[in-house]
LODOTOR-853720 format. One record per residue (C-alpha): residue number from 1; x, y, z. Coordinates in Angstrom, 1 decimal, decimal comma. Example, Ala and Ser with C-alpha at 12.3 -4.5 7.8 and 13.67 -1.06 7.14 Angstrom:
BEGIN
+-----+--------+--------+--------+
| num |     xx |     yy |     zz |
+-----+--------+--------+--------+
|   1 |   12,3 |   -4,5 |    7,8 |
|   2 |   13,7 |   -1,1 |    7,1 |
+-----+--------+--------+--------+
END
This chain:
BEGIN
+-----+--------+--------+--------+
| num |     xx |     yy |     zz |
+-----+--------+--------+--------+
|   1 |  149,8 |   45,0 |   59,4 |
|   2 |  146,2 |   46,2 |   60,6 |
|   3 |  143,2 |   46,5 |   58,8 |
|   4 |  142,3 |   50,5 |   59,3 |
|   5 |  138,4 |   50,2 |   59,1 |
|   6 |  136,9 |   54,1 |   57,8 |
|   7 |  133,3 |   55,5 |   58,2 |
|   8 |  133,0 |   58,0 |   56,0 |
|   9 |  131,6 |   61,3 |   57,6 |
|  10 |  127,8 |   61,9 |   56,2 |
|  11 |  127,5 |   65,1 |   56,6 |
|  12 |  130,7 |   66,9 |   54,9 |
|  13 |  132,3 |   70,2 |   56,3 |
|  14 |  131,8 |   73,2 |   54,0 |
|  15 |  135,6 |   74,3 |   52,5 |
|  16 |  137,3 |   76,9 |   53,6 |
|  17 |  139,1 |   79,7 |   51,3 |
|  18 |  142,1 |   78,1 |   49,8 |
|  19 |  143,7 |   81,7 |   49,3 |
|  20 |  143,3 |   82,6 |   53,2 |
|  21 |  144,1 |   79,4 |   54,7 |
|  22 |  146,3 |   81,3 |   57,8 |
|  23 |  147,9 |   78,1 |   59,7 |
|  24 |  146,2 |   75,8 |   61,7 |
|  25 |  142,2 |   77,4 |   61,5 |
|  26 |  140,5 |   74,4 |   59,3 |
|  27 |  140,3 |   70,6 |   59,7 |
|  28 |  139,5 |   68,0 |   57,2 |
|  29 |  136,2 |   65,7 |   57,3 |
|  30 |  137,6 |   62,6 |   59,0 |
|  31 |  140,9 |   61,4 |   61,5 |
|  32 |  142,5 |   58,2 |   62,5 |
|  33 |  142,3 |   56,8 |   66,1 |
|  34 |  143,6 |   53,9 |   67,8 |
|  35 |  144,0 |   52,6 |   71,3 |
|  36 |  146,2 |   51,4 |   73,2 |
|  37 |  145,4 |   48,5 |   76,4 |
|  38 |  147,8 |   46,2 |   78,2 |
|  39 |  146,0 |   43,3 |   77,1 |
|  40 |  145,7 |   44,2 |   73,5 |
|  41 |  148,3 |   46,8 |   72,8 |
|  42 |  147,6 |   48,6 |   70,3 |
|  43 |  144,3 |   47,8 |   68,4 |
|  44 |  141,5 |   49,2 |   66,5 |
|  45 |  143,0 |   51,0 |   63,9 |
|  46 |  140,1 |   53,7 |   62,4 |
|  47 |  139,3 |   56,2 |   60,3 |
|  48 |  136,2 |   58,5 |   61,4 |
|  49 |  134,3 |   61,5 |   61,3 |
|  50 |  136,7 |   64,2 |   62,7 |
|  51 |  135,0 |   65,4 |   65,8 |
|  52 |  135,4 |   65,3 |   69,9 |
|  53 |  136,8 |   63,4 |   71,6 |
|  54 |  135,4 |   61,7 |   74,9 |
|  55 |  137,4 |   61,8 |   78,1 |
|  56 |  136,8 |   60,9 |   81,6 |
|  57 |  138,2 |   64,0 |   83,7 |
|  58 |  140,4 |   61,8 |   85,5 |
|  59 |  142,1 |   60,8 |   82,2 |
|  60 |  145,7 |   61,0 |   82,9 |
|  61 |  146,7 |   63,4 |   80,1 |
|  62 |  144,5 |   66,0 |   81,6 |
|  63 |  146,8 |   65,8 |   84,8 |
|  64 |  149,7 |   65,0 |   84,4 |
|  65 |  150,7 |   66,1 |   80,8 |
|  66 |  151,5 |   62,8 |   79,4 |
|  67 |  151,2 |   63,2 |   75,7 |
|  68 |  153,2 |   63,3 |   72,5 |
|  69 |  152,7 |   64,9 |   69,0 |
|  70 |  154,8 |   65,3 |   65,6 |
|  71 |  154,4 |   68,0 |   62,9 |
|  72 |  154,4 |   66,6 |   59,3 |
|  73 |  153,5 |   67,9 |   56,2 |
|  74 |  151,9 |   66,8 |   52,5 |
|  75 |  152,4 |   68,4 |   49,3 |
|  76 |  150,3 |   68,2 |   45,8 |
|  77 |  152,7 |   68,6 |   42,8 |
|  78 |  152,1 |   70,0 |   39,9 |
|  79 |  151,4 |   66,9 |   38,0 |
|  80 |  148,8 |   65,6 |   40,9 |
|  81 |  150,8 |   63,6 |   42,9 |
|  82 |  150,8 |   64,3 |   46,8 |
|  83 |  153,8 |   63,9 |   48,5 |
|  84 |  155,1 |   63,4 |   51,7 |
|  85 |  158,7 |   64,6 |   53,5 |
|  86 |  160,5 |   62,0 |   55,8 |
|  87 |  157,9 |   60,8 |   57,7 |
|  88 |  159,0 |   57,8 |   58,5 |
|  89 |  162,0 |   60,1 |   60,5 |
|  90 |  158,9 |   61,9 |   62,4 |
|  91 |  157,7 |   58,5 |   63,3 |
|  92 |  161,0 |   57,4 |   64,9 |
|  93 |  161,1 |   60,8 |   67,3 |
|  94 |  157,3 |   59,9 |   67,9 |
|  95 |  158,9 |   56,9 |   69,1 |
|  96 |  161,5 |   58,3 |   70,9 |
|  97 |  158,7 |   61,2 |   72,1 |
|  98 |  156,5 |   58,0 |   73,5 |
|  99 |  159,7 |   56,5 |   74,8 |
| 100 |  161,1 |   59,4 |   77,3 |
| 101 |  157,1 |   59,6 |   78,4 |
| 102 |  156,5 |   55,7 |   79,2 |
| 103 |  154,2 |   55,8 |   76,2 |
| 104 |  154,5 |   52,2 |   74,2 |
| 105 |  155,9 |   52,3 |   70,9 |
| 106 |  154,0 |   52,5 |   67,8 |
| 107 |  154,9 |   50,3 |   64,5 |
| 108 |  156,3 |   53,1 |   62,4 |
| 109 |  155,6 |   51,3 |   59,2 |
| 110 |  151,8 |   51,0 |   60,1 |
| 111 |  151,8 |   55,4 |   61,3 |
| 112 |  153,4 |   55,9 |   57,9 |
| 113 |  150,1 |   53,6 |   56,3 |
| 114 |  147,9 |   55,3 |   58,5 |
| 115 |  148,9 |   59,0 |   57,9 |
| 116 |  148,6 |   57,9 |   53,9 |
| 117 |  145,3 |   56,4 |   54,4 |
| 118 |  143,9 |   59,4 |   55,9 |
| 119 |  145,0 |   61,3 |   53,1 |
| 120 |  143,4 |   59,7 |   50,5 |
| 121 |  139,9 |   59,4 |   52,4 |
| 122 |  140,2 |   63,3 |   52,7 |
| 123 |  142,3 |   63,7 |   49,7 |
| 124 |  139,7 |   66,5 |   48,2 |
| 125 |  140,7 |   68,4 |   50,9 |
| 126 |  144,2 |   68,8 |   49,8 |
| 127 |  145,4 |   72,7 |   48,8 |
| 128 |  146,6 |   73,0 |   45,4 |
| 129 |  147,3 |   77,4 |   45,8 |
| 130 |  150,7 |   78,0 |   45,8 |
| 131 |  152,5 |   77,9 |   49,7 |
| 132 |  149,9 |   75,9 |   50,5 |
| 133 |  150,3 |   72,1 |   51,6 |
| 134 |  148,0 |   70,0 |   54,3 |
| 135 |  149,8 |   70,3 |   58,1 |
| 136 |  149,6 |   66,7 |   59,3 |
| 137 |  149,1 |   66,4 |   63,4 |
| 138 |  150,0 |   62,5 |   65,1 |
| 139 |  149,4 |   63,5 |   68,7 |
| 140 |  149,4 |   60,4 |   71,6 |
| 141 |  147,6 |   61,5 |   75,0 |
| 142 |  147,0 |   59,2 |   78,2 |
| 143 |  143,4 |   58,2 |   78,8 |
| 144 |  143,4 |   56,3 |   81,8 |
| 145 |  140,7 |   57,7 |   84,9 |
| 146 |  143,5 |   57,9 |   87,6 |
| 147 |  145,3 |   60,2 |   90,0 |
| 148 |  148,0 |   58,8 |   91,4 |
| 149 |  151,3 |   60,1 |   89,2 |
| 150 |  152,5 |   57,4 |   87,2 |
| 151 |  152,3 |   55,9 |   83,9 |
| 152 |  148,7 |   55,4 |   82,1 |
| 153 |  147,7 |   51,9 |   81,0 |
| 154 |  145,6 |   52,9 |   78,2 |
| 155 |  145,8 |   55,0 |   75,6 |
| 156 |  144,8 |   57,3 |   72,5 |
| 157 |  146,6 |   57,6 |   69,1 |
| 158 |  145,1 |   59,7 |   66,7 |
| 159 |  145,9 |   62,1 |   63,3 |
| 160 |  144,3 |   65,0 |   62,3 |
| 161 |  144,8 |   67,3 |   59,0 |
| 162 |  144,4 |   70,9 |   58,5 |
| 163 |  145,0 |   72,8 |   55,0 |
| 164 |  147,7 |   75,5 |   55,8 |
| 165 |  149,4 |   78,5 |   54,4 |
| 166 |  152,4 |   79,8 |   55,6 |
| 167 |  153,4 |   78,9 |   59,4 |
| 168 |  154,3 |   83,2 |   60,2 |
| 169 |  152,4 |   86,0 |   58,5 |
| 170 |  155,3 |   87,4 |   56,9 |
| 171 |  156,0 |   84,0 |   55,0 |
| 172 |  159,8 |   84,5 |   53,6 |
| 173 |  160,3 |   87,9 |   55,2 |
| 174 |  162,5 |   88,1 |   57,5 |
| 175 |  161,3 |   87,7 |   61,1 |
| 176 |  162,0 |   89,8 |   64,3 |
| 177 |  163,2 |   87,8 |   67,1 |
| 178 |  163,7 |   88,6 |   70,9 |
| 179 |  166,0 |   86,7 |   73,1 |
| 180 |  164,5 |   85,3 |   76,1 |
| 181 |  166,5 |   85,9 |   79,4 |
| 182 |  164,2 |   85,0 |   82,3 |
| 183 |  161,9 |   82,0 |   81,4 |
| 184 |  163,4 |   78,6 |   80,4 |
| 185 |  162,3 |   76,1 |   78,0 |
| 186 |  164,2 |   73,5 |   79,2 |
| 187 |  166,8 |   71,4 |   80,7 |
| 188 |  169,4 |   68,5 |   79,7 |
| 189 |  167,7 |   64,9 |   81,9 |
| 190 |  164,3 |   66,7 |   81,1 |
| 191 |  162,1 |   66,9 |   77,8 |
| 192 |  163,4 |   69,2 |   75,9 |
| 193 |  164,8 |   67,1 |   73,2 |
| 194 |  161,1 |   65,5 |   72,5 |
| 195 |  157,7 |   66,7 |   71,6 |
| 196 |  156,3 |   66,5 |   74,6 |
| 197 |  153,2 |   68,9 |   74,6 |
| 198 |  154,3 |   70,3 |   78,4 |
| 199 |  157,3 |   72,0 |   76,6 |
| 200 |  155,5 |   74,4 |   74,8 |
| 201 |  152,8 |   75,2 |   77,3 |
| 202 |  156,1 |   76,5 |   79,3 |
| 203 |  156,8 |   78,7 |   76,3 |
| 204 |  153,7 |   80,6 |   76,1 |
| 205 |  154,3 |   83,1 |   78,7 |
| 206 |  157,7 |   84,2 |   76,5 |
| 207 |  156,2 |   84,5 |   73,5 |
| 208 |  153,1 |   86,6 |   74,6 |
| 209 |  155,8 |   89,1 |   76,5 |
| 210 |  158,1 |   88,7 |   72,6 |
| 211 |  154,5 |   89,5 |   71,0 |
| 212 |  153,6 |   92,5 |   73,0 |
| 213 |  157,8 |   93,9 |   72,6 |
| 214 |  156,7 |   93,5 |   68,7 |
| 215 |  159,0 |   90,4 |   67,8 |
| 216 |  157,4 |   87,1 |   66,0 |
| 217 |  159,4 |   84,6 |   68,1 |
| 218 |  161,6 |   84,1 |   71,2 |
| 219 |  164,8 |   82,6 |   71,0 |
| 220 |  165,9 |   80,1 |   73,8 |
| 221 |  169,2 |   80,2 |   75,7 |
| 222 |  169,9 |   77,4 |   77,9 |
| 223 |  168,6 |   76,9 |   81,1 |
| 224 |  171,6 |   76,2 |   83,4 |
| 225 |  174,1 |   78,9 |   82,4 |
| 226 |  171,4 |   81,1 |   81,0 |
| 227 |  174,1 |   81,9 |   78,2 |
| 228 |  174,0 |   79,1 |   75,2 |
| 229 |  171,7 |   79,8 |   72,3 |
| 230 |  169,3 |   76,9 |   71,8 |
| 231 |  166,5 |   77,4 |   69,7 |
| 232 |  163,3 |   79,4 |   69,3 |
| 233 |  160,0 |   78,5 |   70,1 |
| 234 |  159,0 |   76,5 |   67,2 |
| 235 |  162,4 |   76,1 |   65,4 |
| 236 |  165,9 |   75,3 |   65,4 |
| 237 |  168,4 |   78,1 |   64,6 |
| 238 |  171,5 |   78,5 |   62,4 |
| 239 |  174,0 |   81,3 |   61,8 |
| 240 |  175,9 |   82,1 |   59,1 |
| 241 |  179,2 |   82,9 |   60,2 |
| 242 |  181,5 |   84,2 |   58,1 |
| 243 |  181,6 |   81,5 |   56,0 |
| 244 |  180,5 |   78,7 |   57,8 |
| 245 |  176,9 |   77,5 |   58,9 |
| 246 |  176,4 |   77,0 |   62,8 |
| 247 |  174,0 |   75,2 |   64,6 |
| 248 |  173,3 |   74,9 |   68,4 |
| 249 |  174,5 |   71,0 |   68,7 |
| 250 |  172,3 |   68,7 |   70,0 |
| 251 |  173,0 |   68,5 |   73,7 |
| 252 |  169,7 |   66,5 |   75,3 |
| 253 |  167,6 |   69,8 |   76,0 |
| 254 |  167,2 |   70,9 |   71,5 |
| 255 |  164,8 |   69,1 |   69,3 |
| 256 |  166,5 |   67,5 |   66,9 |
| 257 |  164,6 |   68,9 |   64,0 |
| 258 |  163,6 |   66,7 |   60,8 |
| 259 |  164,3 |   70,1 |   58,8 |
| 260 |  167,2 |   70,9 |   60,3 |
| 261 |  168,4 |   67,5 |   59,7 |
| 262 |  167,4 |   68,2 |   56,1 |
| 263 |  169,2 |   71,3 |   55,6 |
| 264 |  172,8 |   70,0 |   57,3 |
| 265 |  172,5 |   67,8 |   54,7 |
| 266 |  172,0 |   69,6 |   52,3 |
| 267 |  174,7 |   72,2 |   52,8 |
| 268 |  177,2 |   69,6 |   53,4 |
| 269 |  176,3 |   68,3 |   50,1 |
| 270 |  176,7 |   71,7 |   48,6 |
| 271 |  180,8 |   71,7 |   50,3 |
| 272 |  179,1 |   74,5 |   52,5 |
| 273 |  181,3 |   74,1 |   55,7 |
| 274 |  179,0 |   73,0 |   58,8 |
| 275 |  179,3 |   73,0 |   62,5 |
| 276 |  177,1 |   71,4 |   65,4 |
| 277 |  178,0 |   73,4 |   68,5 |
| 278 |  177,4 |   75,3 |   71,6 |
| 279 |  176,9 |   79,2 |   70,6 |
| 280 |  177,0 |   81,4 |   73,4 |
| 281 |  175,3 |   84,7 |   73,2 |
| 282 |  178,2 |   87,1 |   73,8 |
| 283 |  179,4 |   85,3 |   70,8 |
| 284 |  176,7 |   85,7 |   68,5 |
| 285 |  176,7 |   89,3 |   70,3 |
| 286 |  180,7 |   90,4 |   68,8 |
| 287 |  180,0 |   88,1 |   65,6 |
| 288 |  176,9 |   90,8 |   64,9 |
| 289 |  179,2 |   94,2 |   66,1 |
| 290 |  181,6 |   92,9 |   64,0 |
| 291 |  179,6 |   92,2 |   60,9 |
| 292 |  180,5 |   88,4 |   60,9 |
| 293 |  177,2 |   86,9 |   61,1 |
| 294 |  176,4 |   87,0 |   57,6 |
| 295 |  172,5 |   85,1 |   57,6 |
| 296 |  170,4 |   83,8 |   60,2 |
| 297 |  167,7 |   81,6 |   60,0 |
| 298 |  165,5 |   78,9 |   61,6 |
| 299 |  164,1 |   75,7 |   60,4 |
| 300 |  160,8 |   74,1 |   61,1 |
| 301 |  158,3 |   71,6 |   59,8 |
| 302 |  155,6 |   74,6 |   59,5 |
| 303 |  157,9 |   77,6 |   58,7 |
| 304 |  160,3 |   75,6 |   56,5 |
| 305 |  163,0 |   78,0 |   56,7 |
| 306 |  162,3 |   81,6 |   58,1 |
| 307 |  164,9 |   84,0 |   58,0 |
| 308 |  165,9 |   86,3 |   60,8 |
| 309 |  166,4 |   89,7 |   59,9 |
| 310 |  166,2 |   91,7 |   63,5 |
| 311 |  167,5 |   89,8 |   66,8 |
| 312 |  167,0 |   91,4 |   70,3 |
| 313 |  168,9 |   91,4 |   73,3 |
| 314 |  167,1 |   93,3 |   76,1 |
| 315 |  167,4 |   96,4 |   74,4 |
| 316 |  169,8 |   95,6 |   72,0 |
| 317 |  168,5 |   95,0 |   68,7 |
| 318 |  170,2 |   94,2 |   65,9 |
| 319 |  169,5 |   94,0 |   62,3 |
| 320 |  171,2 |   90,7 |   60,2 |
| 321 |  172,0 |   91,1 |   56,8 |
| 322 |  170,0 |   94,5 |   56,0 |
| 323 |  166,6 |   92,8 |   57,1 |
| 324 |  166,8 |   90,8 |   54,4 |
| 325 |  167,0 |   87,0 |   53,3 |
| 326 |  169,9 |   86,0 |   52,2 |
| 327 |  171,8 |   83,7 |   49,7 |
| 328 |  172,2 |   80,8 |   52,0 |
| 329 |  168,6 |   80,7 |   53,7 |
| 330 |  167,1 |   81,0 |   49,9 |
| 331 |  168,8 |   78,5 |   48,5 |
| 332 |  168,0 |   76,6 |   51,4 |
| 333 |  164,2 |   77,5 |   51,3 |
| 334 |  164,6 |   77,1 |   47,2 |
| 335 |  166,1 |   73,5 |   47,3 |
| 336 |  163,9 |   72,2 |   50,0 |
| 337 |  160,2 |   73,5 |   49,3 |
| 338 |  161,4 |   72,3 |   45,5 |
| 339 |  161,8 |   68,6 |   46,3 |
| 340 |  158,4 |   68,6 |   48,9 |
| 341 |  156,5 |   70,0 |   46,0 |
| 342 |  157,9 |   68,1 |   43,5 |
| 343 |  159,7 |   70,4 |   41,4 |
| 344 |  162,7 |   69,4 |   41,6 |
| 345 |  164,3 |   66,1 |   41,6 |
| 346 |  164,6 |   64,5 |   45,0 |
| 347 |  167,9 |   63,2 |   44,8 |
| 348 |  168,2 |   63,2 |   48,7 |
| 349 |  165,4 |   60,0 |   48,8 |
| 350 |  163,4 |   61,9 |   51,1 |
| 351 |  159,8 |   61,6 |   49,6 |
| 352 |  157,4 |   58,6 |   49,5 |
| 353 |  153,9 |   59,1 |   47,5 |
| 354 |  150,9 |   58,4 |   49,0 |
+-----+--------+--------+--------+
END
C-alpha cells in the first residue's frame, strides 16, 4: 500500500458553530490528493492544506464533464469512537462511477486508508452536537489540457470533509415533493445509474422550478415513457404499500443507493415484505385515492431517510399519511442513525472504526 505523505496546514481555519452547521457551508483544514499518469498510474498519495486547486483551462473536466464523486459519512459515538458506514461499498460504485467514464480504477482498500487518514489529521474537526456527523466528499475530475473529446490521460483524486447537520431544513419532517414531467434526469445506456457530476447539473433547472412551486425536491419519472417513478433528486424512493415496501428496481438509469441497499436489508430482516420494481405514476396516483400508500420516504447518504408527507402531480397534490412520518420510515431512520452513531449494536457488519 502507499505511503500518504501529510503537511500539516500552518495557519488553521477558525471553527465554525457546531449548533448551525446547515449542510455543506464549512471545510476542514486539510484534504487528500493524488494523481493519476499513464506511466505511473496512480501515485503521490497526500495529505495537504485544503485549498484551490490549479487547472489549466483546457483541463478536460472543465469540458467535457468527465468526473466522478461519492457521498460518505463519519460519525463520533458517544464513547469517542468515530465511525464510518460501508465505505468500502461507496468505493466499489466509485469504481464502477470511474469505470462507465474511462476513469482508471482506484484500489478500494487504499480510498478506505486514505478517507481514515484524513480523518484523524483533522479529527478535531469532527461534530460531536447531536445530528451532526462530518459529510465525506471522494470526487475524481480529468486534468489533462486537451480538446479533442475523448478520454483524459491524467488525472486528480482527491477528498474533502465538511462538518454537517441535517441534509434538508426540516430534518425528520416530512418533506413536500413535486413530480417532475418535462425535464429528464436520465436514460438506461447513459449515466444515470453512476455519480457522474453531469447528472445533477441536468437536475438543477427542476429543482429551482420544484423550489419556486414551494416543494423541497423533485421526483424523477423515467425518461422514455415519461411514466415510471425513479427517484428524486438526491435520493432513492420507497412506498409503503399496503403492507409491503416498494422500490423503483434498478433498471440502468437509478443510483443504486448505499442507503437504500441498507434499508432493504434491513426490512427484509425485520420479515417486512419487499419489492424491487417498476412503479408507474398512475399507480402510485390510485394507490394515494385509495388510501393504500400507507408511508413514503426516500433514502440518501445526507438525508438518511426523509419522509414524504405531500407529493405533487401538476396540480394534484396529495398528502401521505396525515403529513407525518410514519412507523416504517422511523424505524428505519431509528435502526439506521443508531448503528452509524454507535448506539446500537451493528449486527449488520456495516461499520469499520477509523
Amino acid at each position: 500500500m502507499k505511503e500518504i505523505t501529510i503537511v500539516r496546514t500552518s495557519n488553521p481555519k477558525k471553527k465554525p458553530d457546531y449548533s448551525n452547521l446547515g449542510f455543506g457551508k464549512y471545510y476542514t483544514d486539510h484534504m487528500f490528493l493524488m494523481d493519476y499518469s499513464p506511466d505511473l498510474g496512480w501515485h503521490d498519495p497526500r495529505i495537504v492544506p485544503y485549498g484551490p486547486i490549479s487547472l489549466d483551462p483546457a483541463a478536460m473536466v472543465l469540458h467535457y464533464a468527465q468526473t466522478t464523486f461519492e457521498g460518505m459519512k463519519a460519525y463520533r459515538t458517544g464513547d469517542g469512537r468515530t465511525l464510518l458506514f460501508r465505505p468500502w461499498d461507496n468505493f466499489r460504485r466509485l469504481n464502477s462511477s470511474d469505470n462507465r467514464l474511462c476513469i482508471p480504477q482506484i484500489d478500494v482498500d487504499f480510498a478506505v486508508e486514505a478517507v481514515k487518514t484524513l480523518l484523524r489529521v483533522d479529527m478535531d474537526w469532527m461534530p460531536t452536537e447531536v445530528g451532526t456527523s462530518m459529510y465525506i466528499r471522494p470526487f475524481v475530475i480529468a486534468t489533462e489540457p486537451h480538446l479533442g473529446v475523448r478520454a483524459s490521460n491524467s488525472y486528480l483524486f482527491a477528498i474533502i470533509l465538511s462538518p454537517v447537520a441535517a441534509y434538508y431544513p426540516e430534518g425528520m419532517a416530512p418533506v413536500r415533493i413535486y413530480v417532475e414531467d418535462e425535464d429528464v434526469r436520465a436514460v438506461r445506456g447513459g449515466t444515470g445509474e453512476v455519480k457522474a457530476g453531469g447528472n445533477y447539473a441536468a437536475t438543477i433547472r427542476a429543482q429551482n422550478k420544484a423550489a419556486e412551486k414551494g416543494y423541497t425536491q423533485v421526483l424523477w419519472l423515467d425518461g422514455v415513457h415519461r411514466k415510471y417513478i425513479e427517484e428524486v433528486g438526491t435520493m432513492n424512493v420507497f412506498f409503503l404499500i399496503d403492507d409491503t415496501v416498494v422500490t423503483p428496481a434498478l433498471t440502468g438509469s437509478i443510483l443504486p443507493g448505499i442507503t437504500r441497499m441498507s434499508c432493504l436489508e434491513m426490512l427484509r430482516s425485520w420479515s417486512i415484505p419487499c419489492e424491487e420494481r417498476l412503479i408507474s405514476v398512475d399507480e402510485v396516483k390510485t394507490a394515494l385515492r385509495n388510501g393504500r400508500i400507507r408511508e413514503a420516504f426516500g433514502t440518501g447518504t445526507a438525508a438518511v431517510i426523509s419522509p414524504i408527507g405531500h407529493l405533487a402531480f401538476g396540480e394534484e397534490t396529495y398528502e401521505i399519511n396525515n403529513g407525518s412520518i410514519g412507523p416504517v420510515s422511523q424505524r428505519l431512520y431509528d435502526e439506521l442513525t443508531g448503528i452509524q452513531w454507535g448506539r446500537l449494536p451493528d449486527k449488520y457488519g456495516w461499520t469499520t472504526e477509523v
